[in-house]
N, C-alpha and C positions, 0 to 999 in steps of 0.2 A: 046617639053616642058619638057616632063621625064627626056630626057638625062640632058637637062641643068640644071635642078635640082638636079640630080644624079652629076653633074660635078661641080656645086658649092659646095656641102656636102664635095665633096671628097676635093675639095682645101680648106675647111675651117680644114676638118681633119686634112689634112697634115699641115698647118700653126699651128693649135692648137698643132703640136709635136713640131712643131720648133721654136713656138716663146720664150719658159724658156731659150733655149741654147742659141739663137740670140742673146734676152737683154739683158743676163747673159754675155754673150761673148761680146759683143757688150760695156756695162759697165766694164769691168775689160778692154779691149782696151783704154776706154778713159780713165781710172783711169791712168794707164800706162802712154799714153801722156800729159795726166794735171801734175803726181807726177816726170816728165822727163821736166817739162818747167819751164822756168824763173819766173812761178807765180803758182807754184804749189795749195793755195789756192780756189783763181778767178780760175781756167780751172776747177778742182774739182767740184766747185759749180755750173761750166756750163754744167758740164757729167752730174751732180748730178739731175738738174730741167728738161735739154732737157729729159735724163730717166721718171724720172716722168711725162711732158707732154704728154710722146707718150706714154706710158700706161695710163693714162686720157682719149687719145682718144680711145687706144682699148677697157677701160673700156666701152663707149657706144657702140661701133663698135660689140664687142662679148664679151657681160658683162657674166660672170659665174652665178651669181643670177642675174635677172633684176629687184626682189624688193631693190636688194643694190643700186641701182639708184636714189630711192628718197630719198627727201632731208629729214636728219635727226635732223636739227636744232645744229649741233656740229661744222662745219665746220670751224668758227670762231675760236673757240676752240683748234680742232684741229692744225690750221696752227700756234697759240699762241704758245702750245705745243711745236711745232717742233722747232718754230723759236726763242724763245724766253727762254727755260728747254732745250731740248733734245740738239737744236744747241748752247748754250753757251755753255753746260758742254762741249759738245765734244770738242769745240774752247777752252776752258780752259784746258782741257785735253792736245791738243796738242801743246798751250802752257807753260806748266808747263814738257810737256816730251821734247822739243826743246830747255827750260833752263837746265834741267836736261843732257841729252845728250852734250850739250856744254858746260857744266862746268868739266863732266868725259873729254871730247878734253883736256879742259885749261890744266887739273892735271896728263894729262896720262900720261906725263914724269918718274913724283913720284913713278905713280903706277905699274911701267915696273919690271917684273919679276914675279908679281903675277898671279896665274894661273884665265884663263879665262873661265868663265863658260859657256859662250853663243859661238856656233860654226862660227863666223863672218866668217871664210875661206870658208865657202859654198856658193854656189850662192845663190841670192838672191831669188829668186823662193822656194827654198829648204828651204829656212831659213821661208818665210811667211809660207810655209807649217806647219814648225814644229810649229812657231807661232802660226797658228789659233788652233794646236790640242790642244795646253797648255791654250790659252786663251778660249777655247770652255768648258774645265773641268770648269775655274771660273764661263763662261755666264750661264753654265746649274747648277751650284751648285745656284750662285743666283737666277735663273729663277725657279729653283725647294723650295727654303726655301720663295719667294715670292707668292707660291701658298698656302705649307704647314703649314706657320708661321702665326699666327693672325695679329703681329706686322709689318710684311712688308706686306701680304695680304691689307691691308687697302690702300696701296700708289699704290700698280700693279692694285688694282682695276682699277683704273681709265683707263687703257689701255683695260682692259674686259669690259666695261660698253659698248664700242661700239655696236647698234643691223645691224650694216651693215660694211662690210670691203672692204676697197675702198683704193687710194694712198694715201689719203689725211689723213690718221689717221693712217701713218705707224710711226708717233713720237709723237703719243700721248701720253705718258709716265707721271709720277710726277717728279717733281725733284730728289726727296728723293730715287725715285727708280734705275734714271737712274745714281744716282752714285754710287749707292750701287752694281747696275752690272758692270760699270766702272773701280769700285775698284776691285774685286772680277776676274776680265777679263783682267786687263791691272797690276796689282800687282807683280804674278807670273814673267813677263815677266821684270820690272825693277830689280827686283830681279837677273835674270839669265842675268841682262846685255845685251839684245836687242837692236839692234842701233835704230834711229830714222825710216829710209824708213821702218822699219817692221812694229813699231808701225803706220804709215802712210796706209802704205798695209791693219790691221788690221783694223781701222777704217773705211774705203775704201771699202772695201769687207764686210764688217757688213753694212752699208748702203745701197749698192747695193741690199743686199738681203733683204734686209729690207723691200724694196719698190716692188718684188717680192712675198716677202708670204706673204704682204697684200692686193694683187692686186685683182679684182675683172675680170677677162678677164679670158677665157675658156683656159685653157692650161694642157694637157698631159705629164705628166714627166715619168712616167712606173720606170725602173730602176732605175731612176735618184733619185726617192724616199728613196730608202736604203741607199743614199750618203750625200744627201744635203738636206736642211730645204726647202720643195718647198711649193707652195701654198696649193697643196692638203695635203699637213699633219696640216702646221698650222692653216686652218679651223674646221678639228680636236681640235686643241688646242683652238680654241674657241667656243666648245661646251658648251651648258650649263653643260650636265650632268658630273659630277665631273670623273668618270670611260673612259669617253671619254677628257675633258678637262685637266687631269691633266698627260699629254701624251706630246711628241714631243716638248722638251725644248729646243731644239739645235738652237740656232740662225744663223748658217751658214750648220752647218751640223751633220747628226743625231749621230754621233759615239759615243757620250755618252749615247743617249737615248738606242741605240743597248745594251751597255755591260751592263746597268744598269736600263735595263727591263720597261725602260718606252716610249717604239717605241709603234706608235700605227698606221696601215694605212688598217683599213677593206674592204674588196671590197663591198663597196656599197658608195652613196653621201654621203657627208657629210652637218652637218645640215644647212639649210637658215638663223634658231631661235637661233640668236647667244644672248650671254648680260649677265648679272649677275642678281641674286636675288635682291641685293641691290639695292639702291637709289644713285646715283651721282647729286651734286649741279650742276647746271647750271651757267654756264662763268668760264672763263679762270682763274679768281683768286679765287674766292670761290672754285673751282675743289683744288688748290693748299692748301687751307687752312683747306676744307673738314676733312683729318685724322688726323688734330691737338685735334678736341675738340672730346669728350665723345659721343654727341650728333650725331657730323660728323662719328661717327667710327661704332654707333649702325646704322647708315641708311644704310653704307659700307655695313656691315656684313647680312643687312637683317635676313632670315630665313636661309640662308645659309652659316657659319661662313667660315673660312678657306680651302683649299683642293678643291673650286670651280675651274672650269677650265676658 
């Protein structure tokens, strides 16, 4: 009875190293064959759900907290959130950069001889690379003035008011916020002239991890930590206390939190007591209308204004 228990420990270890690269590996595979097929869309959103279902299950299978299991009366909420804010904008986003992209096609005649700012003759790979590092200085510049600032702090609450992190509140966002990171993330890069697959890639890869550091499943990343936004830093990032929460802004990967001193991964757990001071409305549309009024903005703020994590 020893050994097999000694011999289940050891295979849950070892899964618990491999499951971050798996899914991670695993999703930028499918992203791959959905953003390479006749319906890049539809195959996207099918990587997109089958990902989150099998983290759903490992969430019960080998939950990381087992008090993030019960139900916290949001979920509704939540999936509003995703599908209805976070997934329009994106689908507007990548509408509006698919126009854009195909009208520079129409005019590119016109515009023959002028020098090109974006390195299009590199492979594709090389290119999302540079992409994510440029778009990563926007996601952390927003994600750091939405902690610091009164004025956007009132809209990112809403994604911190969670007391449990699970898949299902990986697109809880405001509207107002997630375009503000939108803008701030995908700007730089029409600027420098980006063709469309990068922007496609970048979106792509921002999802995947999305659904990643907010998963609620046992998983060891070690090294992997200095590189990328894993779950164990962004539980961190949803500490209460402001010295630990206001850390680890990197939504793909930490490079910016490194140079600009706000990496944070201490070797001990990190906390179960996640949430904010304030008060969040309850339902889908008052959450949305919450940091319009005076009223909505003092219950935001609670006892704890700004700079909360």
């Amino acid at each position: 009875m020893a050994s097999t228990t000694d011999e289940t420990g050891s295979w849950s270890t070892l899964l618990s190293w491999l499951l971050w690269p798996l899914l991670y590996g695993g999703g930028l595979l499918g992203v791959h064959e959905a953003l390479t097929s006749a319906h890049p869309l539809l195959w996207f959103n099918v990587v997109y759900v089958s990902l989150a279902l099998a983290i759903g299950v490992l969430e019960r299978w080998m939950p990381h907290e087992r008090r993030w299991l019960e139900a916290d009366g949001e979920t509704t909420a939540n999936l509003a959130h995703t599908l209805l804010t976070k997934g329009l904008v994106q689908l507007a986003v990548a509408a509006v950069t698919t126009l854009t992209m195909l009208t520079a096609t129409a005019v590119e005649p016109a515009n023959r001889g002028m020098p090109q700012t974006w390195p299009q003759h590199w492979p594709l790979a090389a290119q999302v690379v540079l992409a994510l590092a440029i778009a990563e200085l926007g996601l952390y510049a927003a994600h750091r003035i939405a902690h610091e600032w009164p004025a956007f702090w009132r809209f990112h609450a809403l994604h911190h008011s969670v007391t449990r992190l699970w898949v299902v509140n990986t697109g809880r966002f405001h509207i107002v916020d997630t375009c503000f990171k939108a803008a701030l993330g995908q700007l730089p890069l029409y600027l420098l002239g980006a063709p469309l697959p990068v922007f496609l890639w970048i979106s792509a890869v921002t999802a995947i991890t999305g659904l990643l550091t907010h998963c609620n499943v046992v998983m060891r990343t070690g090294p992997l930590d200095f590189v990328f936004s894993t779950p164990a830093l962004h539980r961190w990032h949803h500490s209460r206390i402001p010295a630990e929460g206001n850390r680890n802004y990197g939504e793909n990967f930490v490079l910016w939190d490194q140079l600009f001193g706000t990496y944070f991964n201490p070797p001990r757990r990190p906390p179960a007591d996640i949430g904010i001071d304030g008060t969040i409305a309850k339902g889908f549309l008052l959450q949305l209308a919450q940091p319009f009024s005076s009223s909505g903005v003092r219950a935001i703020m609670g006892d704890a204004p700004p700079g909360k994590g």
